[in-house]
N, C-alpha and C positions, 0 to 999 in steps of 0.2 A: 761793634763786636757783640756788645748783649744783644740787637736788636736780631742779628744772625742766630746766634745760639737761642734766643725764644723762639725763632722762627722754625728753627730746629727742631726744638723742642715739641712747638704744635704739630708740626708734622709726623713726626715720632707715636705721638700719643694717638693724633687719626689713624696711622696706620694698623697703630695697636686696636684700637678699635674695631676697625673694618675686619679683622681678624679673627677677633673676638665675636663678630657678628655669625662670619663667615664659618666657624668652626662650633658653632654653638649648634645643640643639637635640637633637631628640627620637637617642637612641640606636638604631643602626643595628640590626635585626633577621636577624641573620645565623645562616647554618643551614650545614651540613656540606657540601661542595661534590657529594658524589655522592648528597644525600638526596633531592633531587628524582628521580632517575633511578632511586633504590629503589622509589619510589612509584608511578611507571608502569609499572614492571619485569613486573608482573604482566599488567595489558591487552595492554603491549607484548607481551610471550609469547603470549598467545593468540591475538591479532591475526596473529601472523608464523604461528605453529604451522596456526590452522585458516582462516585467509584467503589468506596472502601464499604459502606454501609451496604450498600446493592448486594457485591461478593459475598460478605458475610451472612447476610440474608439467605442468597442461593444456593452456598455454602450449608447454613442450617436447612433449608429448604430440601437441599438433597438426600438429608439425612432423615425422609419422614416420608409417608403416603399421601403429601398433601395432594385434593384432588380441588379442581377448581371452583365446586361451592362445596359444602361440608366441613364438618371433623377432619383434626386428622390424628394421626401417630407418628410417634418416633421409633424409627426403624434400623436407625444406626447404619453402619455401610449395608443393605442388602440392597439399594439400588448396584453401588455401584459394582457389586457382585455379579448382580443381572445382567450389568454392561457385556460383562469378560464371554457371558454366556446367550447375547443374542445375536443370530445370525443375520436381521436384517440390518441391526446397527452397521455391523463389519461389511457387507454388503455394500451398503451406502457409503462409509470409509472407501472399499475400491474403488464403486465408482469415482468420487470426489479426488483419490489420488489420481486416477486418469485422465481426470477431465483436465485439472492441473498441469497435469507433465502432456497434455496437447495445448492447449493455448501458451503455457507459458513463455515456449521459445519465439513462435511466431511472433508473440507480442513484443517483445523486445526487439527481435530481426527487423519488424516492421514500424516498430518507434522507431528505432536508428536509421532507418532507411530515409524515411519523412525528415528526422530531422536536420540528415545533412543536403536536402532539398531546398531547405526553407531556414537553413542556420546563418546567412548569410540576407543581408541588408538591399539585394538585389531588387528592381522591379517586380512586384506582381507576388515579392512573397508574405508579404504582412495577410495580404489573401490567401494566400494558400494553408498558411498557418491557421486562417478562420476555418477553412472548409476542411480543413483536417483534425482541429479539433473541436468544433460543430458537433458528432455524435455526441461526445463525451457529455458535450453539454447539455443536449437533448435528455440522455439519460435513461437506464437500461428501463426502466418500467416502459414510458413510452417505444421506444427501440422494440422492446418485448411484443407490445401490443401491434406495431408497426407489421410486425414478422409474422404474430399472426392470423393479420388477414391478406398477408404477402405469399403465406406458403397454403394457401387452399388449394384442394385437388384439382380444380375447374377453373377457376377466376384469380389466382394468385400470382402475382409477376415472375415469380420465381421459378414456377412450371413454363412460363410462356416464355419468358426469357430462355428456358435451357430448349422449350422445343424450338426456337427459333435456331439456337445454334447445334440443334441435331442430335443433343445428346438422347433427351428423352422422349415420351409420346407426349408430355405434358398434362401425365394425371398423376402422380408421383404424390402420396399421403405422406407429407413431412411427419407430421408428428403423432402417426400411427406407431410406427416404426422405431424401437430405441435409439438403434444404428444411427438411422437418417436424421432423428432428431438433434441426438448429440453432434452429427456433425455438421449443422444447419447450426445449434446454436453456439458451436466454437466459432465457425465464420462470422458469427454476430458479433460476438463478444470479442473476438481477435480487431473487427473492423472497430468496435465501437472504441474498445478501449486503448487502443495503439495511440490516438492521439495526446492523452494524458503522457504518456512513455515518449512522446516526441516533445513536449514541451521540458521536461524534465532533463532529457537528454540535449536539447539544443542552447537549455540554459548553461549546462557544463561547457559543452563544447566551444559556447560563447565567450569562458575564462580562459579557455587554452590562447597562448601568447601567438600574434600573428607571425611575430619576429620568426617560431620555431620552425611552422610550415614553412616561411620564405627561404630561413637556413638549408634548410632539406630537399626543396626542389632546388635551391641552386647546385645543390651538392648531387641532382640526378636523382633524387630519390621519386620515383609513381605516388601516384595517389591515393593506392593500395596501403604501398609501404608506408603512407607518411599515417594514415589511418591507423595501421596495425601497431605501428611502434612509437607514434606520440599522440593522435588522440585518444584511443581508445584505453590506455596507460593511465593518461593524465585524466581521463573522466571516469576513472575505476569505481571511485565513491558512490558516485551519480547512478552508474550499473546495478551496482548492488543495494543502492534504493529502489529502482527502479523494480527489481526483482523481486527483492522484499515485499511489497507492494504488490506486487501481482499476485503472487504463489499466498499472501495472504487471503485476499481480493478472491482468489479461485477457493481456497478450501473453504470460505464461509460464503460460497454462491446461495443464493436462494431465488432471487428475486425471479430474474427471467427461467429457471426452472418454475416458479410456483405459476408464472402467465402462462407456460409453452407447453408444460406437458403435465403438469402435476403429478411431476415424479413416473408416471406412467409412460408409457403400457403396461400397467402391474407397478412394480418399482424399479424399473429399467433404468431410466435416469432419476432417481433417489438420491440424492447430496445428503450429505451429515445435518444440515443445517433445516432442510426439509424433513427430516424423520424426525429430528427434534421437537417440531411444529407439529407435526404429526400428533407426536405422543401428549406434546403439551397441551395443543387448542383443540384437537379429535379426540384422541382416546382422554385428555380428562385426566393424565395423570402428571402431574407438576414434578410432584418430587423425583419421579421418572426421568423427565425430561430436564430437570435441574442437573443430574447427577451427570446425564448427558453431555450437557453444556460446562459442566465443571472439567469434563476429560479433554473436552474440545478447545479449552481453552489450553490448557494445559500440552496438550500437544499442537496447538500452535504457537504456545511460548516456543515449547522444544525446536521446532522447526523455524520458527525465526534465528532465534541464538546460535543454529545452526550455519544459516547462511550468514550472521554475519562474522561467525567464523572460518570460515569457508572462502567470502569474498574480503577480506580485510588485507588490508596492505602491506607488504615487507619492507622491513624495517630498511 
């Protein structure tokens, strides 16, 4: 009988134990009070070094006549005074919003296009994905240069190409002409950069569940419908990067402006970004063109924050 009741006993007391183990409260995880702050220390630095120092530079920089050798003064806001009051700035602003609200939709109609082409694991499309996004990689400078010895009045494929198919005589001066210019370099820029917007878009599409499409066509739902009301839904996020990115991408054009027309005939096709250049590395005046670049930045914060309230999700 005692050998029971000790047996008892021990078991008693393990159980108390394990209990005791089990209910005790988990030990605090504590770390060295300045070890978080070593860990950002790094980003932090960069961040201040090549972001934050730069702005406040520009920032001060706006606020003076600097000219790019010389003296300078402090001049407080009368640049950006001069802003409200120049007409070719705001000029340049309409162009750049047009140029914008023309590429921007093509480019997205025509990433989505590609990417339900080439979204699927099928033969032949790991290539097609290369030849579609191939411009992209090429890259608008080259792209640029490409175009213009493509659109010469005499020798360039793009005359020869349109007289073959009847439209023109095949002497057509691209990039005499604003018109024609701008819309020779939407077509560029619509071709070149749609591939970015199809790899973007076909990685969403890629998460959408197979299971759902299956549901859907067995339930008779087209192809159309199954697009309109579950992929296109479920890859909303991916949209409104993709957009974001563009409409950025467009208001701080320069590059294939500065190869194609140099802003010209006159300032016909002038971007914001090329007046900026203008003012800073021509005319010589920095603080000019700083105060520039401060507004520019500034309304494409506002225009970002825009669309991402705009395209953001219901709850």
């Amino acid at each position: 009988m005692s050998g029971v009741a000790g047996l008892g006993t021990d078991r008693a007391a393990a159980t108390g134990a394990l209990q005791a183990v089990r209910h005790r409260p988990p030990r605090s995880l504590t770390h060295p009070p300045h070890q978080g702050v070593l860990l950002v220390a790094p980003a932090l630095a960069f961040v201040v070094v090549f972001v934050l120092a730069p702005l406040a530079f520009a920032v001060y920089m706006s606020m003076t006549d600097w000219p790019l050798i010389g003296s300078y003064e402090f001049t407080g806001l009368s640049n950006y005074l001069g802003v409200a009051q120049d007409p070719v700035f705001w000029r340049s602003v309409g162009y750049t919003v047009l140029y914008t609200a023309i590429v921007t939709l093509p480019i997205l109609v025509l990433g989505y296009v590609l990417a339900v082409v080439v979204r699927s694991n099928r033969r032949g499309s790991t290539l097609f994905r290369t030849i579609f996004f191939l411009p992209y990689v090429i890259g608008l400078t080259t792209l640029s240069f490409l175009l213009v010895l493509e659109a010469q009045p005499d020798s360039g494929a793009v005359n020869v190409v349109l007289r073959w198919l009847g439209i023109t005589d095949g002497s057509t001066a691209w990039l005499a002409d604003g018109r024609l210019a701008t819309g020779l370099i939407c077509v560029m820029i619509v071709w070149g950069v749609s591939g970015l917007t199809m790899v973007l878009l076909m990685g969403g599409m890629q998460g959408v569940p197979r299971e759902v499409h299956e549901s859907a066509e067995i339930d008779g739902a087209t192809w159309w419908q199954r697009e309109r009301s579950i992929t296109i839904p479920m890859i909303r996020r991916t949209i409104a990067m993709s957009l974001v990115i563009s409409v950025i991408g467009s208001l701080l054009a320069f590059t294939q402006f500065y190869v194609l027309t140099r802003g010209g005939p006159g300032t016909e096709t002038q971007t914001v970004v090329m007046y900026i250049y203008q003012r800073g590395f021509v005319q010589l005046q920095l603080g000019a063109a700083s105060a520039l670049s401060i507004v520019l930045v500034v309304v494409v914060g506002l225009v970002t924050a825009a669309q991402f309230r705009l395209l953001r999700e219901k709850d």
